[in-house]
C-alpha positions as CSV (number, residue, x, y, z in Angstrom):
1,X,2.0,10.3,45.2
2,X,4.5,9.2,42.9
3,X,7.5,11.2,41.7
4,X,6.2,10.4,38.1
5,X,2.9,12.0,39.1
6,X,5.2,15.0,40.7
7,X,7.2,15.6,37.6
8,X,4.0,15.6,35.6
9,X,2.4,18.2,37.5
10,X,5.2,20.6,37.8
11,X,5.7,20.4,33.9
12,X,1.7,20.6,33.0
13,X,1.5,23.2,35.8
14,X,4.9,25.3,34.1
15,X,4.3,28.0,31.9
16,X,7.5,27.8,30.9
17,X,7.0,24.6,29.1
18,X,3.9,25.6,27.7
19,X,5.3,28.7,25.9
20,X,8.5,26.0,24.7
21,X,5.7,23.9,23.5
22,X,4.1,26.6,21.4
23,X,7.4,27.3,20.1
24,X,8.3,24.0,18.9
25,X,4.7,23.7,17.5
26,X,5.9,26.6,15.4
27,X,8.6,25.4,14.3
28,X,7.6,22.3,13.7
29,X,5.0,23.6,11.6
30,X,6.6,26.3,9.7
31,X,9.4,23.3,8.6
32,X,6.1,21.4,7.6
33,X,4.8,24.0,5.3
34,X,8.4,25.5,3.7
35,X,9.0,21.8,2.9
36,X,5.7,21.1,1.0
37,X,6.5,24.3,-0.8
38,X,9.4,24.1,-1.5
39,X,8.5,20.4,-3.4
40,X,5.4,22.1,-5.1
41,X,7.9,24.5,-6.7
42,X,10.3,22.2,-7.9
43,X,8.5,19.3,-8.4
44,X,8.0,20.8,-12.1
45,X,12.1,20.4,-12.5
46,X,11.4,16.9,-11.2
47,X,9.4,15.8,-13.7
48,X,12.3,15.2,-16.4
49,X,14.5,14.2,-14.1
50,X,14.8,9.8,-13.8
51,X,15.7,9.3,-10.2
52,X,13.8,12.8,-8.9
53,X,13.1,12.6,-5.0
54,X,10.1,11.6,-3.8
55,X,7.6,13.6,-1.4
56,X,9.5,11.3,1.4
57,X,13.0,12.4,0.8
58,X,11.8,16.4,-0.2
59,X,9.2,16.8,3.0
60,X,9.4,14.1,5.4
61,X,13.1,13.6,6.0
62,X,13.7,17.3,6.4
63,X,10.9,17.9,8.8
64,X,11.8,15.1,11.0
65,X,16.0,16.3,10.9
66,X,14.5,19.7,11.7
67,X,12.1,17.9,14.6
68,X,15.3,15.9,15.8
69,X,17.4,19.3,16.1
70,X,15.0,20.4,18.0
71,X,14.6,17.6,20.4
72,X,18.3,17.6,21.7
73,X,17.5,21.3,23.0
74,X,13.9,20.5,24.6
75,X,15.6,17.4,26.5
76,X,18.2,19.6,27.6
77,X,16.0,22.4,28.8
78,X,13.3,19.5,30.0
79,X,16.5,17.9,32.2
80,X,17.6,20.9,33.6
81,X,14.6,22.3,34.6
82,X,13.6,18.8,36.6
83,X,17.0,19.3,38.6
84,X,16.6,23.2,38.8
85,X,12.9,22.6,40.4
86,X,14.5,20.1,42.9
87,X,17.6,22.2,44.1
88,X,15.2,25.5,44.2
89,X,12.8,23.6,46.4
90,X,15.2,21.6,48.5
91,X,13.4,18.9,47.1
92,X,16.3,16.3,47.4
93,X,14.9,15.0,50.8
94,X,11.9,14.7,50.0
95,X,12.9,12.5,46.7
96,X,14.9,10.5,48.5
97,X,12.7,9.6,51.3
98,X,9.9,8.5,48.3
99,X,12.2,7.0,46.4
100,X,12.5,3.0,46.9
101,X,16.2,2.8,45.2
102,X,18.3,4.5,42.9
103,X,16.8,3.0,40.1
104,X,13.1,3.6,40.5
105,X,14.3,7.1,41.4
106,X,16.2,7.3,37.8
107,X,13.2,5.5,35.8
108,X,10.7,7.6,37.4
109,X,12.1,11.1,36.7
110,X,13.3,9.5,33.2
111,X,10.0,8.8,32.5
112,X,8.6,12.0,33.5
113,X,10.4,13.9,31.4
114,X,9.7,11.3,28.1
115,X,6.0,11.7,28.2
116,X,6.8,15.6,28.2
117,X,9.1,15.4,25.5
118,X,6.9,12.9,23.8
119,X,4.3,15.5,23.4
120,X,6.3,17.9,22.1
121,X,6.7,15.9,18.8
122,X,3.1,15.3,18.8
123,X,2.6,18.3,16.2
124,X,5.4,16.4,13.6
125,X,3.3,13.1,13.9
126,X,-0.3,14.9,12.8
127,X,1.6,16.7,10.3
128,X,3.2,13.4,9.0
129,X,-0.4,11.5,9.5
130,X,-1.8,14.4,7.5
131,X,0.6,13.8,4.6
132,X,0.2,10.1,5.0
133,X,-3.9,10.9,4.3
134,X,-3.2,13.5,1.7
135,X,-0.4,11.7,-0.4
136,X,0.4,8.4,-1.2
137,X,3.8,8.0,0.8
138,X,6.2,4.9,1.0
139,X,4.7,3.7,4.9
140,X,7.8,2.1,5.3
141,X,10.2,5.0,5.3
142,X,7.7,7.0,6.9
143,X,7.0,5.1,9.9
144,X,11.0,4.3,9.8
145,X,11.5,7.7,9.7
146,X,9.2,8.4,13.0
147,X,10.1,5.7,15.0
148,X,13.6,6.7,14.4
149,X,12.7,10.4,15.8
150,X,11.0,8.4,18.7
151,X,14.6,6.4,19.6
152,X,16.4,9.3,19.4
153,X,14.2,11.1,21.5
154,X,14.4,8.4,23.8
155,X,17.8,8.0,24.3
């Protein structure tokens, strides 16, 4: 078994990450919905206005700064706990005797935690495929906006 395969078992298997996931779901969601109303109330001061924002700039941006936020403390908490697990469970040897090299060591725990954090944004992108349905949205700055969260995420 892989170390990849390992690190996805621990974190499907962790409670812990479950409950952060239903958090961030909550979050995520609650940004989602203050946004849209927040643009249904003053999208009647908008209408005068010549350069008023569009649902873009009022609900997607935000949501996806508030998704970003976000995302720096689940990678954190996502990092830590991959080491914590392995210094808890004197699970150094047993890396390094899987492990082929440094670097499929690094790129396998790296990727581990990506697919984890990955799904964590997964409530922003069916809110923002939602909206996309629902409204008629500039795909450009949208998917922009996304792949953007996805980089960050990433990095």
């Amino acid at each position: 078994m892989s170390l990849y395969q390992l690190e996805l078992r621990h974190f499907f298997r962790s409670p812990l990450i479950w409950i952060i996931m239903s958090i961030s779901a909550f979050i995520g969601a609650w940004t989602f919905l203050m946004a849209i109303e927040l643009f249904s109330v003053i999208q009647v001061k908008f209408a005068g206005m010549s350069d008023a924002p569009t649902i873009v700039q009022a609900v997607v941006f935000p949501v996806i700064s508030s998704q970003a936020k976000i995302s720096m403390i689940i990678v954190a908490i996502i990092s830590g706990l991959s080491f914590a697990r392995l210094q808890q469970q004197n699970g150094w040897f047993l890396i390094f005797s899987i492990a082929k090299s440094e670097w499929n060591l690094t790129l396998q725990k790296y990727l581990g935690g990506i697919v984890i954090v990955l799904l964590f944004l997964l409530p922003a992108f069916i809110a923002m495929l939602a909206l996309i349905i629902l409204a008629d949205l500039q795909m450009k700055l949208v998917i922009t906006a996304l792949l953007g969260l996805i980089l960050f995420v990433c990095w």
